[in-house]
C-alpha positions as CSV (number, residue, x, y, z in Angstrom):
1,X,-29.8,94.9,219.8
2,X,-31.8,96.6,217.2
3,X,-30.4,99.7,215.7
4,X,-32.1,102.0,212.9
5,X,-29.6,103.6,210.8
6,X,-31.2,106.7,208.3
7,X,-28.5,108.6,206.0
8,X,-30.2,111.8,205.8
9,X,-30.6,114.8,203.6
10,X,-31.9,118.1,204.9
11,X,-34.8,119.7,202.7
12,X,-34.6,122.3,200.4
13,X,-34.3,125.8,202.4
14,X,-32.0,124.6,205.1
15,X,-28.3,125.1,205.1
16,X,-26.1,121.9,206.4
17,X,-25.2,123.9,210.0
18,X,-29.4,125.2,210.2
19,X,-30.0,121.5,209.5
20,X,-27.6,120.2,211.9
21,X,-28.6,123.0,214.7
22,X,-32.2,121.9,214.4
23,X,-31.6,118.2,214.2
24,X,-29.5,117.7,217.0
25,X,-31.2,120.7,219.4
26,X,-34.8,121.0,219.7
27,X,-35.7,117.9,217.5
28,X,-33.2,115.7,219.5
29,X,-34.9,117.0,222.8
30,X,-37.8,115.8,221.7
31,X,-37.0,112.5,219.7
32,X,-35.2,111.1,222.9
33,X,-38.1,110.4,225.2
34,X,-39.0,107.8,222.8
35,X,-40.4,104.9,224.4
36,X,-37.8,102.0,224.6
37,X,-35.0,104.0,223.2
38,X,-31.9,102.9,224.4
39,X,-29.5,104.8,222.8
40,X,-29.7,107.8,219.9
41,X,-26.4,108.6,218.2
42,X,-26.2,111.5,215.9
43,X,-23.7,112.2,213.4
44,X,-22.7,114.8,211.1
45,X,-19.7,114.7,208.5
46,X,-16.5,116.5,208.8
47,X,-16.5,118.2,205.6
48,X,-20.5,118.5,204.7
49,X,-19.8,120.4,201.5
50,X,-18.4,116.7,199.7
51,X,-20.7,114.8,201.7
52,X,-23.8,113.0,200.1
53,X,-25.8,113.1,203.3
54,X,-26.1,115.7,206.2
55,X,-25.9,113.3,209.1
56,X,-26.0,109.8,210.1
57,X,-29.0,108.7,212.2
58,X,-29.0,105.5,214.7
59,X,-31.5,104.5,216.6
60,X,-30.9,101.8,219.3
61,X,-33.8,99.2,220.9
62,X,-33.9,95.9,222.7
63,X,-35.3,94.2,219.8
64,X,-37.9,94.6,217.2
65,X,-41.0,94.4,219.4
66,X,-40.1,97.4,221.2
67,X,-38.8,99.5,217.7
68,X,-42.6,98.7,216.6
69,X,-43.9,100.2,219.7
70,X,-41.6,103.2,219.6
71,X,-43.0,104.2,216.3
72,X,-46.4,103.2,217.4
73,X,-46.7,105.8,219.7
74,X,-48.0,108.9,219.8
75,X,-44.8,110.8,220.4
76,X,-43.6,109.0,217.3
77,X,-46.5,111.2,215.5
78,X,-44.6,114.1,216.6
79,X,-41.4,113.1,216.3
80,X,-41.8,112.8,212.3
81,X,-43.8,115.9,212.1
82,X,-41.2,117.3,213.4
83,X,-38.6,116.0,211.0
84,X,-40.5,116.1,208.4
85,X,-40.6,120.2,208.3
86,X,-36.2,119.8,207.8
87,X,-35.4,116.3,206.3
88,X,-36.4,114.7,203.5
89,X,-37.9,112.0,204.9
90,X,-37.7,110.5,201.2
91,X,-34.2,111.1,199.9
92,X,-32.0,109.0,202.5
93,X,-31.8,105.0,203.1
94,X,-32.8,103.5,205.8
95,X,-31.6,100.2,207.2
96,X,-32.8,98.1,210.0
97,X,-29.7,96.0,211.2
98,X,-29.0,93.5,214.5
99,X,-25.8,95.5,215.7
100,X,-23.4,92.4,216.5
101,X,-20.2,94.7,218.2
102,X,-16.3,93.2,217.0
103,X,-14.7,95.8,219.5
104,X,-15.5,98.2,221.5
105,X,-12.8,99.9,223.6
106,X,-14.8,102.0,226.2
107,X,-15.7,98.4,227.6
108,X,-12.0,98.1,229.1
């Protein structure tokens, strides 16, 4: 499994709870139809106010080939427009990991 993880940071103009209303509402309705998504996890920290990010981004796919044609496609386009008007699409790290799972208790 291939998994995009961002650490973002909302742009200047936003509060952390407008950031986290638009990010996981109407941008997340439209981020999800992403082809070969498999999985789209959002976070947001407990205490925002000491945090260095505004939320956690991962992004799940079979494998490279289908991450490459996710963001190849023209719902990608969109999709970044889209976040670009509230994150700062420049401020964050992003890491592209193989997520290798140790434990996972909802499998019981």
């Amino acid at each position: 499994m291939t998994k995009i993880v961002d650490l973002l940071v909302r742009r200047d103009g936003y509060t952390h709870e407008e950031f986290a209303d638009r990010w996981q509402g109407d941008h997340s309705e439209l981020a999800k139809d992403l082809p070969g998504l498999q999985r789209y996890v959002t976070s947001v920290p407990t205490d925002p106010e000491r945090a260095a990010y505004d939320g956690v981004l991962e992004l799940y796919f079979e494998d490279m080939d289908a991450l490459s044609a996710a963001f190849d496609s023209d719902l990608a386009e969109t999709v970044q427009a889209d976040a670009a008007e509230f994150i700062d699409l420049e401020a964050g790290p992003r890491l592209i990991v193989e997520e290798t799972v140790q434990l996972d208790e909802r499998d019981d």
